[in-house]
N, C-alpha and C positions, 0 to 999 in steps of 0.2 A: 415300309415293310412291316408285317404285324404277321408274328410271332415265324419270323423266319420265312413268309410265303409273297413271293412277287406278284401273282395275277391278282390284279385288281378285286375281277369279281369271286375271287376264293376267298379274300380278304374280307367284303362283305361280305360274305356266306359265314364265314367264320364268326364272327361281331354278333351275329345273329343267336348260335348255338350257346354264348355265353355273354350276358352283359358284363359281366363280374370278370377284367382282366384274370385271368390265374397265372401270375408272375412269376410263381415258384416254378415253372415248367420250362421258363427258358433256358437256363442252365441244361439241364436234359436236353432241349433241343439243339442246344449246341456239340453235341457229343460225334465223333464220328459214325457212330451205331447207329443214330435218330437220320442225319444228314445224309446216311447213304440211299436212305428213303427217297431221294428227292430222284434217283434215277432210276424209280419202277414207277411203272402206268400201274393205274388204278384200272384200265379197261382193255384187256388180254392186249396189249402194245398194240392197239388195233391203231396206233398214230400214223404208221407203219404201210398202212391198206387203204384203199379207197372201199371196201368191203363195208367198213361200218366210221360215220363220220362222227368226228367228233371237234370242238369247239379250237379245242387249245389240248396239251400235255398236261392231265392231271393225275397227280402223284399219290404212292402209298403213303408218304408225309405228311397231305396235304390230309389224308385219311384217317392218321391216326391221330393228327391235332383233332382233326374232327370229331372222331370216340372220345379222345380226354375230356373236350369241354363239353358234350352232352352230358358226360356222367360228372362233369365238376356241374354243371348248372343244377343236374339235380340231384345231388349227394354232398355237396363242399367237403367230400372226402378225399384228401390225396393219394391214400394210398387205392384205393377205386380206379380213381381219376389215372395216376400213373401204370396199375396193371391196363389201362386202357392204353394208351399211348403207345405200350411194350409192345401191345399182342401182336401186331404185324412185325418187328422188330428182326426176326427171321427169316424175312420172304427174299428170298432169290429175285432175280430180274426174272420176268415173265410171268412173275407170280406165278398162276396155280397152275403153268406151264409144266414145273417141276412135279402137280399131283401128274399130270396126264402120262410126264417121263413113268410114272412109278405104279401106272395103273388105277388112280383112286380118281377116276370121272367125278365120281356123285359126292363124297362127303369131304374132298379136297382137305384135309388138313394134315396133309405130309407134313411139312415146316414146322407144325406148333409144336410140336418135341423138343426143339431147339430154342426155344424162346429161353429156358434158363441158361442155357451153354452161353448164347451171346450176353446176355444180363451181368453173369458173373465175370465171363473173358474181358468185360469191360474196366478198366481202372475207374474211369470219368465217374460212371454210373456207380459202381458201389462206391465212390467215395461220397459221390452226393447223397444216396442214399444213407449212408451213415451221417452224413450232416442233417440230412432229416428226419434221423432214429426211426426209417423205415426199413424192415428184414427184408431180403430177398426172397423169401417165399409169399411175401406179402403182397408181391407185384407181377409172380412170372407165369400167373395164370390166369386171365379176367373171365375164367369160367365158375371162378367162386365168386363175383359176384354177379347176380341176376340183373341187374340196369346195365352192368356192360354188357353181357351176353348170356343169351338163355338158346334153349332147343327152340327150331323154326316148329310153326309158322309164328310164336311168340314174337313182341318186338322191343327189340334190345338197341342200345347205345350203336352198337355196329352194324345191323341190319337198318337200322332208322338213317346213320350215316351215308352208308354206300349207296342205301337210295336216293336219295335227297342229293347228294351233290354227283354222281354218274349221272342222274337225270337231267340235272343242272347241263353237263357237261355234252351230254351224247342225244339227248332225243327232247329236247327241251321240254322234257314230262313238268317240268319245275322250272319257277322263274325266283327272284330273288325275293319277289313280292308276296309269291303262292308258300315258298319257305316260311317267311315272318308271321304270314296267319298261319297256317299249319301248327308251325312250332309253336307259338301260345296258346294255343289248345293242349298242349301236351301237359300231363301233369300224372303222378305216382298214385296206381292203385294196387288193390290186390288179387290176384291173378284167383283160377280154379284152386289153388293150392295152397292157399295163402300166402304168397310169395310178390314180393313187389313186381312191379312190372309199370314200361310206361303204357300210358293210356289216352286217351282224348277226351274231354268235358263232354263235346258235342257231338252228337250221330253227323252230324252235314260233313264237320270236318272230315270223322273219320271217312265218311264216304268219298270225299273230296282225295285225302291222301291214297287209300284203296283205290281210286279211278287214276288220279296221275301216276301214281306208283305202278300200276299193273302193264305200264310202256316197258320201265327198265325190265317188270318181272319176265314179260315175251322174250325182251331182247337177250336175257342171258339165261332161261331157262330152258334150253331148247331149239333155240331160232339157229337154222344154220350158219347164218352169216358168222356168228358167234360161234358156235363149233366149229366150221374151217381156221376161223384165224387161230384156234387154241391148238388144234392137231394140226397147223401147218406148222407153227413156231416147235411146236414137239418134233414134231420129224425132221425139221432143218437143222435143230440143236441137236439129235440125238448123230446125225450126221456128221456132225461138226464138234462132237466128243470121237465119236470111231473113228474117224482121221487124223484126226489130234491136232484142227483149226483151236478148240478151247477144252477143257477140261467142265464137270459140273462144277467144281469147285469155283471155276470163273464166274457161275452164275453172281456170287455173292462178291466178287472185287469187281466187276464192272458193272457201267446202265447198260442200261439196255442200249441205247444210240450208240454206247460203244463197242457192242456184242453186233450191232447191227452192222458197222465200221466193217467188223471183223469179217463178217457173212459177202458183204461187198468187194473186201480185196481178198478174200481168200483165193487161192490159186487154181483151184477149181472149177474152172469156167459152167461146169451144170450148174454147182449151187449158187454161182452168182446168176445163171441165167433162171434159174426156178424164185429166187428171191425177186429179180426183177417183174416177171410175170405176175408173181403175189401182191408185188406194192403196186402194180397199178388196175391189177383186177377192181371193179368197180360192180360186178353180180356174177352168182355163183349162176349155175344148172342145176334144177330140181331134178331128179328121174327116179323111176323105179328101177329101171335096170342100170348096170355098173356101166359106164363108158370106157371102152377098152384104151387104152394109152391118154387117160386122164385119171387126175387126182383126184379121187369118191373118197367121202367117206361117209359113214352113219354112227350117229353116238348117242347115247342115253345119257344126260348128265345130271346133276344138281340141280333140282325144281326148285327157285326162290320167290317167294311171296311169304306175305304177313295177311293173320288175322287178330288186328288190334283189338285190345280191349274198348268198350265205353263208356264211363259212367253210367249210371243210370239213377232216377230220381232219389231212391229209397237211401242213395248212399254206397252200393252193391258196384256191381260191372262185369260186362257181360264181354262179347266176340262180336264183333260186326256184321259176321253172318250170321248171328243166332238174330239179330234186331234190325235189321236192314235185305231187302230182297236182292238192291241193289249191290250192295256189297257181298252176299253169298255168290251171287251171278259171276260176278267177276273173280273170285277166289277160282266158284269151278272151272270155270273158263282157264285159268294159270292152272291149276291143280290138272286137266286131263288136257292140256296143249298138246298136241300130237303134230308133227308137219306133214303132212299129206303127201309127204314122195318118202322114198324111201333114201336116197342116195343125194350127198349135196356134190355137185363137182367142178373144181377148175380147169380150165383149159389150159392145163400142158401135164407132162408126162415125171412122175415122179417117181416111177417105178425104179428104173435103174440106177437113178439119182441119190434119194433119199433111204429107198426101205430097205 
């Protein structure tokens, strides 16, 4: 096992983001705060669905080890390293399930308000943190520092992450192999503002990770496969609070698989027959018009893509669509994605059920 993760190939994935073991993190990983990670999908619990496939169960855990050690490989700063590892530290089961509960589609960061309430409610953690004469303010926001996370289409420790191993994981944009060149290309320049920012040596690579990357950018910018599973899991849990099968509050004591348990013997025979419908749906209906006694929906959400920087000879660095035709192509391509129907919809009836 290395550093708390059983899938093999996460394990290698991880090896990769850092040669440099960073020991001092284990202690952290053992905390029940860090641990409760391991029962959220990193990919809207689409495990769930035949809708969108994916390899194996990979976790918001397996995601934040992933942020820490990008930013330990190129910072060996812990207190960085650690606001990294935190930032998900809050996220409910379903993850950004909870923005759709709250209305926030596009800029999804309901949860991160809560990143100091769990920090401090921890004994584990501030006592470690006092053994590391690191503050708490030091770590409960990785928006101060720019290699863990910067404004999109910039690319930071956590956008570089969730690409790279979701790709891994869901559309095989990434193999273990395409990671380890990728990532030694990577190395710290300075942004339009002079501000660090990671970057690429070489125009190929960049153009290499811009092309594999721009699979997950489809699949979760937009793509409805992707918007049903998010706004079904919304409407079955919002269900499943107004009847009083769970509480929101439960989002944060159970996983998901346990949440899911719940949905399955709930006493409600709709919502377990609307759940069964959803887990083995396998394609939605595009249309322009609403399908009357089917589940439509239409959504606007969070556009994701990067425009990396890339060295350039003189020393300088530039955006890959400013040096590359190839690479602007494919930015605009994610940048004006549109789906061409109006309405995505499942076959069965969730009106009486759910809304």
């Amino acid at each position: 096992m290395y550093l708390g993760v059983d899938n093999l190939e996460i394990q290698e994935y991880l090896k990769i983001l850092s040669k440099d073991y960073p020991k001092f993190l284990e202690p952290y990983l053992k905390t029940e705060e860090m641990k409760r990670l391991r029962g959220i999908s990193m990919v809207s619990a689409s495990e769930h669905t035949k809708l969108l496939e994916t390899k194996y169960f990979h976790t918001r855990y397996e995601h934040s080890i992933g942020v820490a050690l990008i930013i330990w490989n190129f910072t060996k700063d812990k207190k960085q390293t650690l606001a990294g590892l935190f930032h998900d530290i809050s996220t409910p089961s379903f993850s950004h399930v909870i923005d759709y509960l709250h209305g926030d589609y596009k800029k999804q960061e309901t949860t991160e308000g809560l990143t100091k309430l769990f920090i401090e409610n921890s004994v584990e953690i501030m006592q470690l943190l006092k053994k590391d004469n690191i503050k708490l303010e030091e770590v409960i926001d990785y928006k101060l520092y720019p290699i863990a996370d910067n404004d999109s289409p910039r690319l930071s420790a956590d956008r570089l992450e969730y690409t790279l191993s979701d790709g891994l994981v869901t559309q095989d944009a990434f193999t273990l192999e395409s990671i380890d060149r990728i990532y030694s290309d990577l190395i710290i320049l300075k942004n339009e503002d002079g501000i660090e920012e990671i970057g690429f040596k070489t125009q190929k690579i960049a153009e290499e990770y811009v092309e594999r990357a721009s699979k997950m950018w489809r699949l979760f910018s937009g793509n409805f496969e992707n918007n049903v599973i998010m706004q079904f899991w919304t409407d079955i849990l919002r269900k499943m609070f107004k009847e009083g099968y769970i509480t929101e509050e439960d989002l944060y004591k159970y996983s998901e698989k346990e949440i899911v348990k719940k949905i399955k013997e709930c006493s409600n025979k709709e919502i377990q027959n609307a759940y069964k419908i959803f887990a083995n749906a396998s394609k939605i209906t595009r249309t322009n018009k609403k399908i009357e006694n089917q589940y439509c929906i239409t959504l606007k959400i969070k556009v994701r893509y990067t425009n990396p920087l890339v060295k350039n000879e003189i020393g300088g660095a530039k955006r890959i669509s400013e040096i590359s035709s190839k690479g602007r192509q494919i930015i605009e391509e994610i940048r004006n994605f549109k789906e061409s129907s109006k309405y995505a919809c499942l076959d069965l009836n969730l009106e009486s059920t759910i809304k």
